[in-house]
Structure formats: C-alpha cells, structure tokens
Wavefront OBJ file of the C-alpha trace (Angstrom):
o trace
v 12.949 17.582 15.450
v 12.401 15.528 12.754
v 14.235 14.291 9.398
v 12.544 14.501 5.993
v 14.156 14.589 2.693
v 14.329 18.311 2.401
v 16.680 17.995 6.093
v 15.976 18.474 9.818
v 12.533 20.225 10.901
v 11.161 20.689 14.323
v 7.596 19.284 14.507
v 4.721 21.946 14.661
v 1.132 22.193 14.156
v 1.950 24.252 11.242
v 4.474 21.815 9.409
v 2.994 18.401 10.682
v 0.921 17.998 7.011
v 4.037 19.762 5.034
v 3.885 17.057 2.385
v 6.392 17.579 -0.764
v 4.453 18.126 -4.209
v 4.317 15.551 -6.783
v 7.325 18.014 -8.433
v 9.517 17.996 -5.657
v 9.060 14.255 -5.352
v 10.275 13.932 -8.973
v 13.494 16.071 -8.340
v 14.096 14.752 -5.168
v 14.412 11.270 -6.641
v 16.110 12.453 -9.269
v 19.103 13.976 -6.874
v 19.498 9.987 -5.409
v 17.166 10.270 -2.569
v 14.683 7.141 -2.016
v 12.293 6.006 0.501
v 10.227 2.470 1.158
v 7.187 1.050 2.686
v 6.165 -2.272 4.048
v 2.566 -2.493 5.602
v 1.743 -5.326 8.023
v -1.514 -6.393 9.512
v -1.055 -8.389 11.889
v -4.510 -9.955 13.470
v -4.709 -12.268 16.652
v -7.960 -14.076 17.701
v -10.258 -16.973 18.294
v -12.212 -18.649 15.943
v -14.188 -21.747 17.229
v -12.401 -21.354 20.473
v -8.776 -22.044 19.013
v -6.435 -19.321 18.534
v -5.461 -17.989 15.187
v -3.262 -15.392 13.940
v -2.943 -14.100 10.158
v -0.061 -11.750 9.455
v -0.249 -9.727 5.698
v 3.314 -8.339 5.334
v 2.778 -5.648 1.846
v 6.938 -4.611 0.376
v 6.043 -1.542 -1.983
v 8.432 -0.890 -4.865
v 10.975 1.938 -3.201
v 9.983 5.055 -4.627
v 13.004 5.741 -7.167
v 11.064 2.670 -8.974
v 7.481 4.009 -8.778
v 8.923 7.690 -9.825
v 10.286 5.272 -13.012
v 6.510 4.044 -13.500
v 4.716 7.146 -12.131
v 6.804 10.469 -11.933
v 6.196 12.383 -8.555
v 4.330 9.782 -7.006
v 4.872 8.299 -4.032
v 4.972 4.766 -1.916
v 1.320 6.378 -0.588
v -0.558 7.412 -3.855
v 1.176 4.419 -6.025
v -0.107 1.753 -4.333
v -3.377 3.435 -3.809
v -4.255 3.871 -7.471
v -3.413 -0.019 -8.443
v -5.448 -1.308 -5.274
v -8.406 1.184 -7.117
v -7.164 -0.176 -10.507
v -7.630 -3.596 -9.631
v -10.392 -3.899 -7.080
v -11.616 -1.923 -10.357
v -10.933 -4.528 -12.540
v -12.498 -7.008 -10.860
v -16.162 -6.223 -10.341
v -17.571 -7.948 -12.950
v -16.285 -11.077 -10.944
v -17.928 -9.774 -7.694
v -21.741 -11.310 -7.474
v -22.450 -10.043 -3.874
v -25.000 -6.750 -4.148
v -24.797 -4.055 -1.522
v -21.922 -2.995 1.012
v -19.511 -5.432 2.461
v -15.734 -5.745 3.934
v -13.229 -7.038 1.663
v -12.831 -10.512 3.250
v -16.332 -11.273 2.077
v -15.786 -11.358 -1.156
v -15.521 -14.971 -2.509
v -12.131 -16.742 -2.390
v -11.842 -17.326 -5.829
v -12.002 -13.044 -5.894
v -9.976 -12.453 -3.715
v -7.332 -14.715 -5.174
v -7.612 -12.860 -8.236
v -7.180 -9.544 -6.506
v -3.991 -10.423 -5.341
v -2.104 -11.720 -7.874
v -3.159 -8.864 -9.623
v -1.644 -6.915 -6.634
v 1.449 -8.644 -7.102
v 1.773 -8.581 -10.788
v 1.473 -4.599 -10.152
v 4.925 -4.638 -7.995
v 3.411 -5.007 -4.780
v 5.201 -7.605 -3.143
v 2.458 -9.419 -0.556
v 3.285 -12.495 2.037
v 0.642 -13.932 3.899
v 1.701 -15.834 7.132
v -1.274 -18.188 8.889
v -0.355 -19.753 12.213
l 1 2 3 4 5 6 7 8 9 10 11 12 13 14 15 16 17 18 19 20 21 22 23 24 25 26 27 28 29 30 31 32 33 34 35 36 37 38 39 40 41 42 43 44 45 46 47 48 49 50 51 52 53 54 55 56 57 58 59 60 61 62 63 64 65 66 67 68 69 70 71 72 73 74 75 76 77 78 79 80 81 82 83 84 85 86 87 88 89 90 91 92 93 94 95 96 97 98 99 100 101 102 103 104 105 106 107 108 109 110 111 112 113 114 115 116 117 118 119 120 121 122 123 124 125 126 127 128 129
C-alpha cells in the first residue's frame, strides 16, 4: 500500500498512473493539503584525468504556492511550463544551428537561463567539487 492525498491505496497495474485532475488538485489544496519537490543531479567523473563532481540541487515552490500562481497545477507541470517559457525566451540569444544538449549552449546562455529559472520561483544551487 501506498499513501496519496486522497488516503491509503494498494499499488496495482490498474491504479499505478491514477493521477488527480487539475480540479482535484485545486480542491485538494484548498482543504490544507500540500506537497514539494527538490530535484538533484548529481554527476561524478573525470575530466583530464582529475575527478570532478557537479551536484544541481532544484527546491520547487510547494504546491499550495504554485496552485496561488497556477490553479490545479502541480510541482510536475509548473516547473515544466517556465523551463518551456524560458528556454523559450531565450532563443534569440542561442547562435548554435541544429540539435544539441543543453550544456552546449554558450555560458553567457546558460547564465541567462537560470536566473530566469530562479526569478520564476525555482530555487537552484549548484555545488562544484
């Protein structure tokens, strides 16, 4: 069994994707319940034969602040939409052509892109060792 905000639920094939609607979100919220997120990336490696390690640690507003913002969204879709708003945003500073990973975008991009990231609510700590 499992814990969700609608109670206790024993895991199934049936139930594993049974996601509350945007609706149920609202209301939910609305009754005092709340939920957060923090992402981390956390990579380990060698570059020129010396070790590195680069740890991203991502706090999204708790989701009784992005219902304020967004009503029935959630700590998933929220931060979704402003990465697409602001990678959006910023292609006119992009000069590459063609298909790449982020991290090869230019520094002074990618610099941008996350203090626009931040400026959105998204709270982002970057740890180099």
């Amino acid at each position: 069994t499992y814990r969700t905000l609608r109670g206790e639920k024993k895991l199934s094939k049936e139930n594993i994707l049974d996601l509350p609607s945007p609706n149920q979100i609202y209301k939910l919220v609305k009754q005092g319940n709340n939920a957060f997120c923090i992402i981390v990336v956390d990579v380990q490696g060698k570059k020129d034969k010396i070790r590195k390690r680069i740890r991203y640690e991502i706090l999204l507003p708790d989701l009784q602040i992005i219902n304020t913002l967004h009503p029935g969204a959630t700590y998933i879709s929220y931060p979704t939409g402003v990465a697409a708003a602001v990678f959006t945003s910023s292609l006119s500073r992009i000069k590459k052509y063609g298909v790449f990973p982020p991290e090869a975008v230019a520094v002074d991009v990618q610099k941008y892109l996350f203090e626009q990231l931040q400026k959105s609510g998204l709270g982002i700590n970057v740890i180099k060792e």
